[in-house]
C-alpha positions in Angstrom: 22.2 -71.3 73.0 22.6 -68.1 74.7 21.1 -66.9 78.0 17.6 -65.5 77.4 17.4 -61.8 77.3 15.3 -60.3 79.9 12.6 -57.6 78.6 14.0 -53.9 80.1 10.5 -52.8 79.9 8.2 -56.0 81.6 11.5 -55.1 84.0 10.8 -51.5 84.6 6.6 -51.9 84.7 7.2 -54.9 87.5 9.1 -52.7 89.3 6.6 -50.0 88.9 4.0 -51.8 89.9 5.9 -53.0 93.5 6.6 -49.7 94.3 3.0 -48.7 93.8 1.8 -51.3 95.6 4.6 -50.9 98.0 2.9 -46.9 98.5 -0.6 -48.3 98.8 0.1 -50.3 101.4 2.1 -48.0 103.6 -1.0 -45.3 102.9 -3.6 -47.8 103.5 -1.7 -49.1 106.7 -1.4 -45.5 107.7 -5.3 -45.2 107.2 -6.2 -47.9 109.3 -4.5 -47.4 111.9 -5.8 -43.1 112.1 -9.5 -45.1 111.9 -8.6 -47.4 114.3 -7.0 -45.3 116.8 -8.7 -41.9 116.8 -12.5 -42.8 117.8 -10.1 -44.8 121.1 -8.3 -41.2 121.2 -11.2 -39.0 121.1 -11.9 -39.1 125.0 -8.6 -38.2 125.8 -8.5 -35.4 123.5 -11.5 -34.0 124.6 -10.6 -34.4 128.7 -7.0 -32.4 127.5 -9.3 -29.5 125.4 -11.5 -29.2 128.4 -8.5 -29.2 130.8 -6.5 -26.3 128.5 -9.9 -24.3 128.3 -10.2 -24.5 131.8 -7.1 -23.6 132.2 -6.8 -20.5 129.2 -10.3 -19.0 130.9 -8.6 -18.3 134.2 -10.8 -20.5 136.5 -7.9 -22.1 138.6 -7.1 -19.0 140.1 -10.8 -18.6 141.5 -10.5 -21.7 143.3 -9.6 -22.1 146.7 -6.6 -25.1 147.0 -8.7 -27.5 148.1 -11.2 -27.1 145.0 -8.2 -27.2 142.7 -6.7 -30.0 143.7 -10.0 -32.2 143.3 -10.2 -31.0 139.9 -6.9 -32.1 138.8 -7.5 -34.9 141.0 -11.1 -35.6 138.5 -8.5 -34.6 135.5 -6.3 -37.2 136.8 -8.7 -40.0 137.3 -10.9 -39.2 134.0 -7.8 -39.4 131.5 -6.8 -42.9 133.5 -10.1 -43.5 132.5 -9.8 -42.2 129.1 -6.7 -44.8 128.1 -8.9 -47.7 129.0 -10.4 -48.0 125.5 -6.5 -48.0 123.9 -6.1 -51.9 125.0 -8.6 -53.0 122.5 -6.4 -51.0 119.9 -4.3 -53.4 117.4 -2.5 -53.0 114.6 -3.4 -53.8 111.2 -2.1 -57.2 109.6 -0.5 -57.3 106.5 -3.4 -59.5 105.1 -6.2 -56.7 106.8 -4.2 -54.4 104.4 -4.2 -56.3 101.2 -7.6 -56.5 101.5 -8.4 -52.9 101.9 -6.5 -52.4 99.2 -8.5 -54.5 97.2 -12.1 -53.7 98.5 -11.2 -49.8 97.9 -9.9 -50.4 94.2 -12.8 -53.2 93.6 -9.8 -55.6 92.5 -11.9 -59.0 92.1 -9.6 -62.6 93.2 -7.7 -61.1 95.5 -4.7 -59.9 93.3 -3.0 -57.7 96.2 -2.9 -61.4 98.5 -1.6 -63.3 95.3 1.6 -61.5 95.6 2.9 -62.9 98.9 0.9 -66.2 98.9 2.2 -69.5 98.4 0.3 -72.3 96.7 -1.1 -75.2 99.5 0.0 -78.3 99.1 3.5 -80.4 97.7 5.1 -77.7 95.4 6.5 -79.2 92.2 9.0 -77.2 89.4 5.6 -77.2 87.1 3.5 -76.0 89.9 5.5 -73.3 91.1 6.4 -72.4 87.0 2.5 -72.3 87.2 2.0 -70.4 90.4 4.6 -67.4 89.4 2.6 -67.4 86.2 -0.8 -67.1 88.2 1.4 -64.2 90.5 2.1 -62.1 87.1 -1.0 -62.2 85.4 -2.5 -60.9 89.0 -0.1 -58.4 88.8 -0.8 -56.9 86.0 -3.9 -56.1 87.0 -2.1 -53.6 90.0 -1.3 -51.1 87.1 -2.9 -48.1 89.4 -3.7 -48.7 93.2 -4.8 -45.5 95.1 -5.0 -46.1 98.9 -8.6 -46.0 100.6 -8.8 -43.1 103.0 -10.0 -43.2 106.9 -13.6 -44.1 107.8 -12.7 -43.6 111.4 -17.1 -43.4 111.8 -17.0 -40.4 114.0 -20.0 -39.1 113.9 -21.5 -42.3 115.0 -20.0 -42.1 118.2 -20.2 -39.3 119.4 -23.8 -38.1 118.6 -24.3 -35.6 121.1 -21.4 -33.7 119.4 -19.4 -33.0 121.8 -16.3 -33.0 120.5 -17.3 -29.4 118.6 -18.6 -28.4 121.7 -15.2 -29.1 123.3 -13.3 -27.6 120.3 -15.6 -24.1 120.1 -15.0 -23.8 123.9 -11.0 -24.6 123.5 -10.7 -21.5 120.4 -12.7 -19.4 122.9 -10.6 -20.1 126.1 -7.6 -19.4 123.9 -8.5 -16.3 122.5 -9.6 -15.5 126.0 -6.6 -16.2 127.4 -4.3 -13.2 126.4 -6.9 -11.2 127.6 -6.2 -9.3 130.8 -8.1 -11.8 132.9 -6.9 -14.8 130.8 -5.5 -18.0 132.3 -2.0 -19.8 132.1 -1.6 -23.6 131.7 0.2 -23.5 134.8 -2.2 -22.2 137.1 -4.2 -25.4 137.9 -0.6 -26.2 139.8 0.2 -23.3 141.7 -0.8 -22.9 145.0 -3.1 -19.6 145.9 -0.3 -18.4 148.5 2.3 -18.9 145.8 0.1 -16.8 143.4 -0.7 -13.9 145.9 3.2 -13.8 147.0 3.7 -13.3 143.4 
């Protein structure tokens, strides 16, 4: 007897279905790590906006040296401060991802996980025959993943809202700044002699 003939098209749809599940899980990963990382970022960002609108409404220059140095100094200090929270920051795992996947398409006994899992216990021909069997029926069931989009929550923490406070006050400082009176970056590190010699 011959060798058996493969089906092109249970080929082609297996394929399909790794590569989609393949783009889910970059997306997802992608996802979680923007939901992870950005409520850890948000005091940083919000020091550096307040820092550039500072900066843009040309309040360095008013300051005598010894002023401006203890701001940058308190700039200096407070974004320190503000990388704290990063150390708690992790990646996702592979598993964390699968899921995700699975939770946001509502994909009952873990079909995602299936795929990479090996059975527990001694492995036989007839249990791994039955296993890979098991692996295909779950995968059929991954005919159209869609990746489950940030829940980075926000709003939750920071309810004082100051992070649109922070970004109203940075558009204004910037539109203010190429007014006459406006502000340069720069300015919180030039000295006032090197300005008025200027």
């Amino acid at each position: 007897p011959g060798a058996p003939v493969s089906d092109p098209t249970r080929s082609s749809g297996a394929r399909g279905r790794a590569g989609g599940l393949g783009r889910s899980r970059l997306a997802t990963r992608a996802s979680m790590v923007v939901e992870r990382g950005l409520p850890l970022l948000w005091p940083l960002l919000i020091l550096a906006s307040l820092f550039l609108s500072i900066s843009w409404l040309g309040l360095f220059p008013l300051l005598p040296d010894v002023a401006r140095i203890g701001v940058l100094v308190v700039f200096a200090i407070a974004a320190l401060a503000a990388l704290y929270p990063l150390r708690v920051f992790r990646l996702p795992t592979a598993a964390e991802i699968d899921r995700r996947i699975e939770a946001a398409n509502e994909l009952p006994h873990s079909p995602v996980q299936v795929q990479t899992d090996r059975p527990s216990g001694h492995e036989s021909i007839f249990s791994q025959a039955l296993w890979r069997e098991h692996q295909k029926r779950m995968a059929e069931r991954l005919g159209s993943l869609g990746a489950d989009r940030p829940r980075a929550r926000v709003p939750e923490r920071d309810r004082w809202g100051l992070r649109a406070v922070a970004a109203l006050l940075l558009v204004t400082a910037f539109a203010f700044s190429f007014g006459p009176s406006g502000g340069r970056i720069s300015d919180g590190f030039v000295a006032r002699a090197a300005r008025d010699a200027v």
